[in-house]
Backbone bond lengths (Angstrom), bond angles and torsions (degrees), N, CA, C in turn:
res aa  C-N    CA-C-N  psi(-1)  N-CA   C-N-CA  omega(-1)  CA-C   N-CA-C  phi
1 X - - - 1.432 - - 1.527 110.88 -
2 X 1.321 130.24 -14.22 1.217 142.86 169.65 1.206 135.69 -113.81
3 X 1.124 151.58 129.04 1.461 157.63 -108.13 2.218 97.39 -108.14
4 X 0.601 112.40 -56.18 1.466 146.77 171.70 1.670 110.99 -71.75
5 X 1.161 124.66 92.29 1.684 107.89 178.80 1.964 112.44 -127.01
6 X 0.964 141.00 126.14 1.448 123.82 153.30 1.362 114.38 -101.50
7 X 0.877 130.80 -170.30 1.606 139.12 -146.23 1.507 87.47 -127.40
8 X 1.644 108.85 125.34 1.151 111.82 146.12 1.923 127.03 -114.50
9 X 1.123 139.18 -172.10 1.259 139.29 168.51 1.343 87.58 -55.23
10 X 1.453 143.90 123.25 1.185 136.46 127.05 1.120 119.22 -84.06
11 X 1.273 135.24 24.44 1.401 126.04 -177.34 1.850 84.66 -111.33
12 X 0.655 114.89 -17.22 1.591 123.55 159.66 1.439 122.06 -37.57
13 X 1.299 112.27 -64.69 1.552 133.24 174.44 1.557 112.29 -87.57
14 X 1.658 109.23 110.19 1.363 125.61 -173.15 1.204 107.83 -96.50
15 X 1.051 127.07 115.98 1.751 139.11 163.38 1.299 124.85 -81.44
16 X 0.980 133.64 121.58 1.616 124.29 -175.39 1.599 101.47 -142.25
17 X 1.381 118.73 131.29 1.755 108.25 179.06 1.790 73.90 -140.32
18 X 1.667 97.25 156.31 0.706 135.50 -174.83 1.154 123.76 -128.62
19 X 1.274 146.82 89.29 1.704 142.54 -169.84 1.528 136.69 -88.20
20 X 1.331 132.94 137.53 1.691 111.52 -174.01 1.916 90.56 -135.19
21 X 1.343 114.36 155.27 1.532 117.73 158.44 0.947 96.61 -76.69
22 X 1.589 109.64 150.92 1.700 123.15 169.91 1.594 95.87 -117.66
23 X 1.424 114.13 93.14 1.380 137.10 161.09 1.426 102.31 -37.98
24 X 1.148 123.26 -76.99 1.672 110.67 178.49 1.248 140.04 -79.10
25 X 1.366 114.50 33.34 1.430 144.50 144.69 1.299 128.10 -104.62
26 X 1.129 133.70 -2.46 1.457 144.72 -161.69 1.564 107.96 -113.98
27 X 1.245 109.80 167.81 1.950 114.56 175.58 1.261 86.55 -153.45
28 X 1.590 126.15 115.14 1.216 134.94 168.08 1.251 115.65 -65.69
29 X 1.630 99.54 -41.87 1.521 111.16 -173.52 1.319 118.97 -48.93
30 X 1.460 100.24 -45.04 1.852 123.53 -173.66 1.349 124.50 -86.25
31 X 1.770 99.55 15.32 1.873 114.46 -160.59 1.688 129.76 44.14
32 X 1.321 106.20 21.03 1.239 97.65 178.99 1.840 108.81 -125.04
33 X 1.381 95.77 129.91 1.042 128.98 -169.15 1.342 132.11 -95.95
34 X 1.571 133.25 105.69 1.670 115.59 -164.37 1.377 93.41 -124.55
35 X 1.679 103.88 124.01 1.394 118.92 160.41 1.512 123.19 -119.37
36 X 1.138 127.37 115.08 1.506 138.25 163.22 1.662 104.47 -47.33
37 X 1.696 98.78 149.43 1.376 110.19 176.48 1.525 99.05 -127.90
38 X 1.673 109.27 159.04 1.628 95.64 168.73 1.299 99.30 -132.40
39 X 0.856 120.80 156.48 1.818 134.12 -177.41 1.192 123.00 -123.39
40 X 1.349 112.54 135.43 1.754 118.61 172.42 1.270 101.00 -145.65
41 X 1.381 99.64 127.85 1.643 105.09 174.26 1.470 84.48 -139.81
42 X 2.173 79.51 123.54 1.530 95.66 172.90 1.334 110.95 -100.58
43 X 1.513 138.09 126.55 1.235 137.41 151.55 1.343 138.10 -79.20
44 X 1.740 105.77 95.55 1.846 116.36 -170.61 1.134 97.85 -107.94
45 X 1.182 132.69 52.87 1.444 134.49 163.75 1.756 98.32 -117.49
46 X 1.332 138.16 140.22 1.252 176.13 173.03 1.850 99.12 -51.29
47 X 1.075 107.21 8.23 1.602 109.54 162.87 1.329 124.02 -154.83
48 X 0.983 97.23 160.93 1.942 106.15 173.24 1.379 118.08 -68.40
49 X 1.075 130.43 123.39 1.550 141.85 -176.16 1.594 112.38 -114.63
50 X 1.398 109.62 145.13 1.701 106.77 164.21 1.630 104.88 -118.49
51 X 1.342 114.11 128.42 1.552 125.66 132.41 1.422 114.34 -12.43
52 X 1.440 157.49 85.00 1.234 130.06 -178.49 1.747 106.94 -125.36
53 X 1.222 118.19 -7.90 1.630 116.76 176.32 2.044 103.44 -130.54
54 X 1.088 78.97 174.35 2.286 84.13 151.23 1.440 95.87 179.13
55 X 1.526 98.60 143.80 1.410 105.88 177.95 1.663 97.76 -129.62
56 X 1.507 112.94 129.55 1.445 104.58 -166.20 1.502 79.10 -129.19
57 X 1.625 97.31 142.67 1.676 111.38 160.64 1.706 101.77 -135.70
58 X 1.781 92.51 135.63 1.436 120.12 -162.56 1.296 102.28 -131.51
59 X 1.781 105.18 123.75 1.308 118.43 -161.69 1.692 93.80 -115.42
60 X 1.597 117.33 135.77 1.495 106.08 154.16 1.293 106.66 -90.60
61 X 1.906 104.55 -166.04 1.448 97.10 177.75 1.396 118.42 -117.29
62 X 1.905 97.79 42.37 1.402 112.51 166.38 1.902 98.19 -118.41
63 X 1.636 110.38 30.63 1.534 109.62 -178.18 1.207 118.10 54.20
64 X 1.194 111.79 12.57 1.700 106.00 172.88 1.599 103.23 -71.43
65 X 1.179 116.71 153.00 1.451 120.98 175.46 1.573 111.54 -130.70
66 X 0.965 134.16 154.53 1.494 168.52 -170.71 1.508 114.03 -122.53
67 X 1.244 123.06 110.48 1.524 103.32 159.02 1.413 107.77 -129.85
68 X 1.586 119.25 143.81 1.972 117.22 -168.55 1.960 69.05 -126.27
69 X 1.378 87.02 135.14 1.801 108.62 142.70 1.592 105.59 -121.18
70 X 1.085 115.32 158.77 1.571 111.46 -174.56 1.987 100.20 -175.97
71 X 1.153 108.28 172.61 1.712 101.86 176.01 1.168 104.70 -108.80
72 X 1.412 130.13 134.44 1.352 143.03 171.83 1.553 110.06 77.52
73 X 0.905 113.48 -123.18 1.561 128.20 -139.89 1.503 119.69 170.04
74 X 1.679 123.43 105.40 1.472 128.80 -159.33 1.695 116.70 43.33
75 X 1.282 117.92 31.58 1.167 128.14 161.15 1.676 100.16 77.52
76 X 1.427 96.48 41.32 1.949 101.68 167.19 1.188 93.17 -151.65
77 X 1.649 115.15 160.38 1.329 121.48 154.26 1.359 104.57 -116.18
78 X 1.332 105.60 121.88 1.851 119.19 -168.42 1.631 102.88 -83.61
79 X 1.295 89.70 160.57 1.639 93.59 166.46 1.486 88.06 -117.87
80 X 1.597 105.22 135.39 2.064 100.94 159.33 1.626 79.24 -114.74
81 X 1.723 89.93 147.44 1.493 119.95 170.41 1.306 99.80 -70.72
82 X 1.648 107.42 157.21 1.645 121.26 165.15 1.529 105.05 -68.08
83 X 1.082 99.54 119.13 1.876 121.88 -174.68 1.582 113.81 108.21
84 X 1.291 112.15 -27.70 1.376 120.46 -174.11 1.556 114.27 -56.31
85 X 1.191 108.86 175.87 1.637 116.97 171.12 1.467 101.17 -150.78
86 X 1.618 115.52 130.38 1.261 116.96 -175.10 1.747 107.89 -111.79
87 X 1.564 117.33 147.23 1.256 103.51 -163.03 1.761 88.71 -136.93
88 X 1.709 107.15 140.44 1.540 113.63 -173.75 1.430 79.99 -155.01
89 X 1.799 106.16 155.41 1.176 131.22 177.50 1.507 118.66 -114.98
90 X 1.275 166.98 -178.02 1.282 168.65 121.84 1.500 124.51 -150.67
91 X 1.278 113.14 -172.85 1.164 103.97 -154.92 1.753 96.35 -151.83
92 X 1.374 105.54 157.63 1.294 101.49 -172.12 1.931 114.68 -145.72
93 X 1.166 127.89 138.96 1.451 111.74 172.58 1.546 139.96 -118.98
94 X 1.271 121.82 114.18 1.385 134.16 -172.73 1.261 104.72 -64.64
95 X 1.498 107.39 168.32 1.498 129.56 146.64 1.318 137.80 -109.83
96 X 1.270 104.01 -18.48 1.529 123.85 146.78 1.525 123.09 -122.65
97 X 1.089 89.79 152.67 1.701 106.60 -171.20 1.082 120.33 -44.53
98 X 1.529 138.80 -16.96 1.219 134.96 -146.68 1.694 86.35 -157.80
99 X 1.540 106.43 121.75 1.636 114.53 165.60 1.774 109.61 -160.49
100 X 1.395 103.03 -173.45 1.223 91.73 166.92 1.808 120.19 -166.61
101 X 1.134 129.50 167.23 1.504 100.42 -161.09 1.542 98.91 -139.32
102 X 0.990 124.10 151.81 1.731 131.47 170.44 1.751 108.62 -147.24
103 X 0.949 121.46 174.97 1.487 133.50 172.29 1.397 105.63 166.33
104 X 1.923 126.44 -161.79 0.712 142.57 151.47 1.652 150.04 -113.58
105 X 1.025 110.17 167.86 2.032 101.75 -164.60 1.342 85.51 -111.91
106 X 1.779 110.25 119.37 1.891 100.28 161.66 1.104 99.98 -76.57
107 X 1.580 124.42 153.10 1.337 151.91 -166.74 1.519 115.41 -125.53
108 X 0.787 107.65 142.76 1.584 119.52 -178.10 2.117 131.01 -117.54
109 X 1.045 130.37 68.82 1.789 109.22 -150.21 2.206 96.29 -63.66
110 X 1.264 101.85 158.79 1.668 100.65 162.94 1.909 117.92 -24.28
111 X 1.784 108.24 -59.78 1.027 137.63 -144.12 1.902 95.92 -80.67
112 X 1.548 110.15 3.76 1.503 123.47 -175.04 1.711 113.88 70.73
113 X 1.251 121.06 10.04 1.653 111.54 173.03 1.468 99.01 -84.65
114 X 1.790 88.91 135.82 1.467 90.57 178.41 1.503 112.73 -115.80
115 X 1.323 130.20 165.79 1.427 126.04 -178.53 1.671 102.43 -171.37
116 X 1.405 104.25 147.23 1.692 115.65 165.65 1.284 119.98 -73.62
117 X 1.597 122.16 128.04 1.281 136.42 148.85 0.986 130.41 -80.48
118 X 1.995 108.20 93.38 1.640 101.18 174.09 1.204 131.62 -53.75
119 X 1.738 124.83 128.04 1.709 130.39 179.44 1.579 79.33 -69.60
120 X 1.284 102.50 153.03 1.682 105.87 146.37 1.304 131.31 -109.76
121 X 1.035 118.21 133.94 1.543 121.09 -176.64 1.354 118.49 -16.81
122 X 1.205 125.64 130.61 1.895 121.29 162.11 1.494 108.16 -153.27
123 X 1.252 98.88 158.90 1.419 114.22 -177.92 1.520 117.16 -77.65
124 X 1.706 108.84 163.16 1.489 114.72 172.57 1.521 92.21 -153.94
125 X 1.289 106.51 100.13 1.489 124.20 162.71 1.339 126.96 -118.97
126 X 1.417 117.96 128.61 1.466 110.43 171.41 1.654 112.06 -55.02
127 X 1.292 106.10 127.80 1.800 98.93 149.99 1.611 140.78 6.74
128 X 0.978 133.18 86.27 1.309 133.82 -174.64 1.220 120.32 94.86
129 X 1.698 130.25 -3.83 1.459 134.19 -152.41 1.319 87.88 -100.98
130 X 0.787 164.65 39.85 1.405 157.94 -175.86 1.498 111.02 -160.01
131 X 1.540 121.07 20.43 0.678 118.72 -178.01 1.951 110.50 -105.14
């Protein structure tokens, strides 16, 4: 996401999202579908980092795709401290029941090296559809 990149440990920076349907936000009938995501990005790398982009691509499971670039995250770009773990929630909406989304977070350290944080892929399925 940035013009300029060096390499840091990314195995350093742990990503974990977690997804649920929100049944009482949704209309099956009307194909639209709202699932919340939760986020933790842990930072075990030995410096301070900022959140400063995200580029998310969102697939249904009629291959339609979605892609948002945008800066930060809930309309901030955070810094998590070295050791810290930063935690944000959002939400996202399908047209079919079953999709799933990954991208990346541009990153920033104090010291100005910048580098991408791969999201990793995860699912957003209603309840039972995957069965």
């Amino acid at each position: 996401m940035f013009g300029l990149k060096k390499r840091m440990n990314l195995s350093d920076i742990d990503i974990l999202i977690q997804s649920k349907y929100m049944e009482g936000e949704s209309d099956p009938a009307s194909d639209y579908y709202v699932f919340a995501y939760y986020v933790h990005i842990h930072n075990r790398t030995k410096v301070d980092i900022q959140l400063v982009s995200r580029h998310w691509i969102i697939t249904d499971s009629d291959n339609n795709v979605e892609e948002i670039q945008a800066k930060g995250v809930m309309g901030e770009e955070p810094f998590i401290k070295a050791g810290e773990i930063f935690y944000y929630n959002s939400f996202c909406v399908l047209h079919t029941s079953v999709g799933s989304m990954r991208g990346v977070y541009g990153m920033r350290s104090r010291d100005g090296v910048c580098f991408d944080a791969d999201i990793p892929i995860f699912t957003l399925s209603m309840p039972h559809s995957l069965q």
